[in-house]
N, CA, C and O atoms as CSV, one atom per row, in Angstrom:
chain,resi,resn,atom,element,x,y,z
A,1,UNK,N,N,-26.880,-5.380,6.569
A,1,UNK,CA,C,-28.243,-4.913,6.588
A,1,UNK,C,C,-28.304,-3.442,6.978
A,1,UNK,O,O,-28.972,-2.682,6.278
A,2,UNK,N,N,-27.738,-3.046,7.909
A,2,UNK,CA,C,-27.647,-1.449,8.204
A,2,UNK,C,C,-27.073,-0.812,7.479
A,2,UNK,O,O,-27.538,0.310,7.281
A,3,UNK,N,N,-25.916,-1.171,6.803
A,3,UNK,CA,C,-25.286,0.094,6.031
A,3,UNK,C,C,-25.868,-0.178,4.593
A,3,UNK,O,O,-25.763,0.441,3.534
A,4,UNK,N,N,-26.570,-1.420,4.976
A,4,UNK,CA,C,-27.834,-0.659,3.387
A,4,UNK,C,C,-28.972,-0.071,3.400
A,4,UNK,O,O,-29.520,0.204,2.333
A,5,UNK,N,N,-29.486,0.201,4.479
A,5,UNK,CA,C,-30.332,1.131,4.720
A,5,UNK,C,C,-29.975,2.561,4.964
A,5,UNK,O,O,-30.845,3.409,4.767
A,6,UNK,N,N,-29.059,2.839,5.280
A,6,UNK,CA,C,-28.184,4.198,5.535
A,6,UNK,C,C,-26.929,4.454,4.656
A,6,UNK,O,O,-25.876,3.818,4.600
A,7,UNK,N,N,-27.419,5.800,3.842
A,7,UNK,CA,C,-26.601,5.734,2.794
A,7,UNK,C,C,-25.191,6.074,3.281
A,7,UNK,O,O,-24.149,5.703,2.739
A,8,UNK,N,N,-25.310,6.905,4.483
A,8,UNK,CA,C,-23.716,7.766,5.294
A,8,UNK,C,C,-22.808,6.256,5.615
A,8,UNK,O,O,-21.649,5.967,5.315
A,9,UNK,N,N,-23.595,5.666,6.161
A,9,UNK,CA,C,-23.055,4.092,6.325
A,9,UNK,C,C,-22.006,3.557,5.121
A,9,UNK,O,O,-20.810,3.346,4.915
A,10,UNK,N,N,-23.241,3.497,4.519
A,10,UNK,CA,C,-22.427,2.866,3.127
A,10,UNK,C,C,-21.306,2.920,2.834
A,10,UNK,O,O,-20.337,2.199,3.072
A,11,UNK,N,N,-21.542,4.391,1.945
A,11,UNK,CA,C,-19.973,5.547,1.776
A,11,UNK,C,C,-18.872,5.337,2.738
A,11,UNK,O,O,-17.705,5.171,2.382
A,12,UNK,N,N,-19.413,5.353,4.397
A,12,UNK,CA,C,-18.079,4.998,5.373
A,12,UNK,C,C,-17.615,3.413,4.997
A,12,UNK,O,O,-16.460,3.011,4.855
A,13,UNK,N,N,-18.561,2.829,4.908
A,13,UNK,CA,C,-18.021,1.461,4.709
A,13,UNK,C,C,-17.117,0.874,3.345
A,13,UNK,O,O,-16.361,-0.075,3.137
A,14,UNK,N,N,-17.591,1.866,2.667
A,14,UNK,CA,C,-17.300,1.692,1.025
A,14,UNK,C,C,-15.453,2.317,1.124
A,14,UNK,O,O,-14.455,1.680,0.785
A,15,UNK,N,N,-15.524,3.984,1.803
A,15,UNK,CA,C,-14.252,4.376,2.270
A,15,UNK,C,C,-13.475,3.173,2.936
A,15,UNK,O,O,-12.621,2.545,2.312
A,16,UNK,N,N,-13.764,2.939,4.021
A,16,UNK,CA,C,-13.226,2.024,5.337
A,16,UNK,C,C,-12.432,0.461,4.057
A,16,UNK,O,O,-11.306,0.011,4.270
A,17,UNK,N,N,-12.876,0.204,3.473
A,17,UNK,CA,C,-12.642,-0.624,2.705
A,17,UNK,C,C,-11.558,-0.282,1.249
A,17,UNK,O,O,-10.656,-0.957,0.754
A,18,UNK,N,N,-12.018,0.807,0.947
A,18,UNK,CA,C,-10.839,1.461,-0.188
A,18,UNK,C,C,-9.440,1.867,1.231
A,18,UNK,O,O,-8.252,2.018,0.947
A,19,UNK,N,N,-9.675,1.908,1.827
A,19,UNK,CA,C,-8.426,2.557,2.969
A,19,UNK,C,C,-8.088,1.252,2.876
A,19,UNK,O,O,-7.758,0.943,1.731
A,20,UNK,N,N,-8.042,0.183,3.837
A,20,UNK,CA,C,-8.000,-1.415,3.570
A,20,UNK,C,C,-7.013,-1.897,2.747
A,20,UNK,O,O,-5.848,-2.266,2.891
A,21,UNK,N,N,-8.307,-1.728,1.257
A,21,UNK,CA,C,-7.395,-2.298,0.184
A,21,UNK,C,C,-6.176,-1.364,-0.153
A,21,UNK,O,O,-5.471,-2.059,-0.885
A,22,UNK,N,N,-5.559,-0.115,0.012
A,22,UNK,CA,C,-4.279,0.390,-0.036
A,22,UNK,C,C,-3.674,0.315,0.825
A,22,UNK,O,O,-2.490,0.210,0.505
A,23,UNK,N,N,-3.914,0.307,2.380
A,23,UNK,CA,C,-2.461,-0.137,2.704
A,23,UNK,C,C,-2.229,-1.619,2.454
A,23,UNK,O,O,-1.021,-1.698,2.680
A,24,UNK,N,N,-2.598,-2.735,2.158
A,24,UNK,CA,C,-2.745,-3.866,1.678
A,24,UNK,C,C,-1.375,-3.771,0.912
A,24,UNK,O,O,-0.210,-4.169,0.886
A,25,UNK,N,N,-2.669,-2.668,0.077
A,25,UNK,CA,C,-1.125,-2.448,-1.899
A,25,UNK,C,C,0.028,-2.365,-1.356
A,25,UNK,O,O,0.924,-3.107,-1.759
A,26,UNK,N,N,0.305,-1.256,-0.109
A,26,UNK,CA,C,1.435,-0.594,-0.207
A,26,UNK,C,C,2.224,-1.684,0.719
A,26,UNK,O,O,3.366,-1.849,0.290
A,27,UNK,N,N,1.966,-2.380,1.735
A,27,UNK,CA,C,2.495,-2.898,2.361
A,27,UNK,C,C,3.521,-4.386,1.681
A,27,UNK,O,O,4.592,-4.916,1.975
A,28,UNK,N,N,1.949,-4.691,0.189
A,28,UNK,CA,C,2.617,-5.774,-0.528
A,28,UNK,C,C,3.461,-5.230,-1.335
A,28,UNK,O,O,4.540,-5.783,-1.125
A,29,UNK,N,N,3.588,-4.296,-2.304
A,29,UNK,CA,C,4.654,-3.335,-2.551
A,29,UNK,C,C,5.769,-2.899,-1.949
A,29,UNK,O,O,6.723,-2.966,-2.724
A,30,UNK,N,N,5.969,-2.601,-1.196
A,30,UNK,CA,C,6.911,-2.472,-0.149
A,30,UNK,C,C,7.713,-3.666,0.115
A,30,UNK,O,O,8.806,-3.491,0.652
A,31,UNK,N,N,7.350,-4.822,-0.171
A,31,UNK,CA,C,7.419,-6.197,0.407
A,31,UNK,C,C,7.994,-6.773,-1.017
A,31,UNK,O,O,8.737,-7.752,-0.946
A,32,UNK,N,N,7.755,-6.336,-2.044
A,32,UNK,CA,C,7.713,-6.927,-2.874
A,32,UNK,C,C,9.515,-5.887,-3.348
A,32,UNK,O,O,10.345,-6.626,-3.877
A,33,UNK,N,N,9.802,-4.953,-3.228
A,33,UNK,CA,C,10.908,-3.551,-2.982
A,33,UNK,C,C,11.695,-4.307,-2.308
A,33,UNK,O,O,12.767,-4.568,-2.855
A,34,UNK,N,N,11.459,-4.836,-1.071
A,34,UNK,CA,C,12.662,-5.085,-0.164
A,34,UNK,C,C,13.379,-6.346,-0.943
A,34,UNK,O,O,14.566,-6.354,-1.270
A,35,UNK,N,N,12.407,-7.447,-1.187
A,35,UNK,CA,C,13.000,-8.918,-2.028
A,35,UNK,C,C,13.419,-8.498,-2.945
A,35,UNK,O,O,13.558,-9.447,-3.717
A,36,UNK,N,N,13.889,-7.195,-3.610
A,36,UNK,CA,C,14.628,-7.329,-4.915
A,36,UNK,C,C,16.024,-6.882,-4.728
A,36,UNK,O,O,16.326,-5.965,-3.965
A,37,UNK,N,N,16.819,-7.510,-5.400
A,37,UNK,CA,C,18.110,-7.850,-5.717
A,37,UNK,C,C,18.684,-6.589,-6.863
A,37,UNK,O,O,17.948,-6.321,-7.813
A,38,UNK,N,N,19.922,-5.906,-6.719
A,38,UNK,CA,C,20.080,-4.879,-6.778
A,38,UNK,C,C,20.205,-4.677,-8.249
A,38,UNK,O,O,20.237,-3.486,-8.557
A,39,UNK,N,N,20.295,-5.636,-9.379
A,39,UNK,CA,C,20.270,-5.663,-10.515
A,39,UNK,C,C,18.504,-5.915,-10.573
A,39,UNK,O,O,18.245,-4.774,-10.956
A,40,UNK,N,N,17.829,-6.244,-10.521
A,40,UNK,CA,C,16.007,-6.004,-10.358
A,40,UNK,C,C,16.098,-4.795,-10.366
A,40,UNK,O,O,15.886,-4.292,-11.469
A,41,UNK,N,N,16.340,-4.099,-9.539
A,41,UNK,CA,C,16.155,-2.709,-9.133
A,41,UNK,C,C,16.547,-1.722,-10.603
A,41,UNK,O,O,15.775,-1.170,-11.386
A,42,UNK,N,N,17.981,-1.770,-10.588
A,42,UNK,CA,C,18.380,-1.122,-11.675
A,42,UNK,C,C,17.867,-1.369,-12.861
A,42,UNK,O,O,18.175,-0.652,-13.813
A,43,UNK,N,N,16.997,-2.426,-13.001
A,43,UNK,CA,C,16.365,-3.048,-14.463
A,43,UNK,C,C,15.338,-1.737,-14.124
A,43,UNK,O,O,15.163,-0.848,-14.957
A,44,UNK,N,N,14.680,-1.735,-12.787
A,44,UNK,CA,C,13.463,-0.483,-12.871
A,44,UNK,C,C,14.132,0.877,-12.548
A,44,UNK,O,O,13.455,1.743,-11.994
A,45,UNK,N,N,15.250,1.075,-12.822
A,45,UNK,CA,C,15.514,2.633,-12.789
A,45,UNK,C,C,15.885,2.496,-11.113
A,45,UNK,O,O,15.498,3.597,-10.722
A,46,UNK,N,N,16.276,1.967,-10.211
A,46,UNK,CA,C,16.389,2.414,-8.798
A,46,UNK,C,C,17.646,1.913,-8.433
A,46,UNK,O,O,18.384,1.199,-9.111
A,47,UNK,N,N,17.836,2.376,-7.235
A,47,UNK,CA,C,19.027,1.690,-6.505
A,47,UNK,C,C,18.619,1.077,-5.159
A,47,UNK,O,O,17.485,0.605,-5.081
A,48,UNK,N,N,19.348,1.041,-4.198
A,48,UNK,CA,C,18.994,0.154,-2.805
A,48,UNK,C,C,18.808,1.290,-2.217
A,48,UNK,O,O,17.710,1.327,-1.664
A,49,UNK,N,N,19.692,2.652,-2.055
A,49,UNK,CA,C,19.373,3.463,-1.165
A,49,UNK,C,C,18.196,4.317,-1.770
A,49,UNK,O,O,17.639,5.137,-1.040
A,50,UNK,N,N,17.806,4.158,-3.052
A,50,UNK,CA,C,16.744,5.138,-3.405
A,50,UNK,C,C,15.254,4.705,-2.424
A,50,UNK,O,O,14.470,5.470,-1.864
A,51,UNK,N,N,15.248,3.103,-2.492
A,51,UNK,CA,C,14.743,2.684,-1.670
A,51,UNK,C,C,14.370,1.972,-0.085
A,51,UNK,O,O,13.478,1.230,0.324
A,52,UNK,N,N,15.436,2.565,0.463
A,52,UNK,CA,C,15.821,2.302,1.815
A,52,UNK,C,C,14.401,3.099,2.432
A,52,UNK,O,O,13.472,2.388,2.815
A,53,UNK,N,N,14.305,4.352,2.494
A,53,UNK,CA,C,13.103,5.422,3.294
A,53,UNK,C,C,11.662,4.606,2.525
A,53,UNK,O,O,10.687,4.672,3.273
A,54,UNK,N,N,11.424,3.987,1.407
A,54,UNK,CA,C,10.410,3.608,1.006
A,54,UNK,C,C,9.957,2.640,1.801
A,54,UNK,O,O,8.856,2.778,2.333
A,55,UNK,N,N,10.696,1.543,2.009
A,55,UNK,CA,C,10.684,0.200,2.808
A,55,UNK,C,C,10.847,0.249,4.074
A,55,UNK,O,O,10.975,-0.846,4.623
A,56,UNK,N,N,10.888,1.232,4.765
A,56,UNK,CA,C,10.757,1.192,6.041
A,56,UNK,C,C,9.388,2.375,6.630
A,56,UNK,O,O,9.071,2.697,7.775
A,57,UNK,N,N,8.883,2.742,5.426
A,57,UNK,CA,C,7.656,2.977,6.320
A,57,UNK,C,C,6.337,2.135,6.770
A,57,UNK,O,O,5.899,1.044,6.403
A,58,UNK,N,N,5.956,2.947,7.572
A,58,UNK,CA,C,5.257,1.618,7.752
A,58,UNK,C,C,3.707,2.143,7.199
A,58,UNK,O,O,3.244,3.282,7.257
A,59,UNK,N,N,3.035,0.802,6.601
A,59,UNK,CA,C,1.507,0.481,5.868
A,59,UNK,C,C,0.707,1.661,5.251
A,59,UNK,O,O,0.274,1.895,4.123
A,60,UNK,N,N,0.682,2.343,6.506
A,60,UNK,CA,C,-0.566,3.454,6.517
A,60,UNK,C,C,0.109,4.530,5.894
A,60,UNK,O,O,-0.712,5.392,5.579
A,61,UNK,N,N,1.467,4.886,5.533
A,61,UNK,CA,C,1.698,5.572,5.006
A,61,UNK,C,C,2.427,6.332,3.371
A,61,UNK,O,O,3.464,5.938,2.837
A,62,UNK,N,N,2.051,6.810,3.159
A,62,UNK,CA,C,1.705,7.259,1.665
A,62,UNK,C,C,3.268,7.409,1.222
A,62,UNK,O,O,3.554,7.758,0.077
């Protein structure tokens, strides 16, 4: 009810929620990087150490 009366609301809430749904992505991504098996990988162009620094960051970061 409030952040539909206030448009600044909204927008924060609308942001607050797109923030949310990406670290979500990245965390299930990340998650989804670590379970693959080193022939997976090479099917997508990678190796294990290309992705070692990917999989260990953590959520919030890009």
């Amino acid at each position: 009810m409030f952040a539909t009366s206030h448009p600044a609301m909204s927008r924060a809430a609308r942001r607050l929620g797109t923030l949310f749904a990406t670290w979500r992505d990245r965390h299930r991504e990340r998650q989804q990087l670590a379970a693959m098996g080193e022939r997976e990988l090479r099917d997508i162009g990678l190796a294990a150490s290309d992705i070692r620094s990917e999989i260990s960051k953590p959520f919030w970061r890009g």
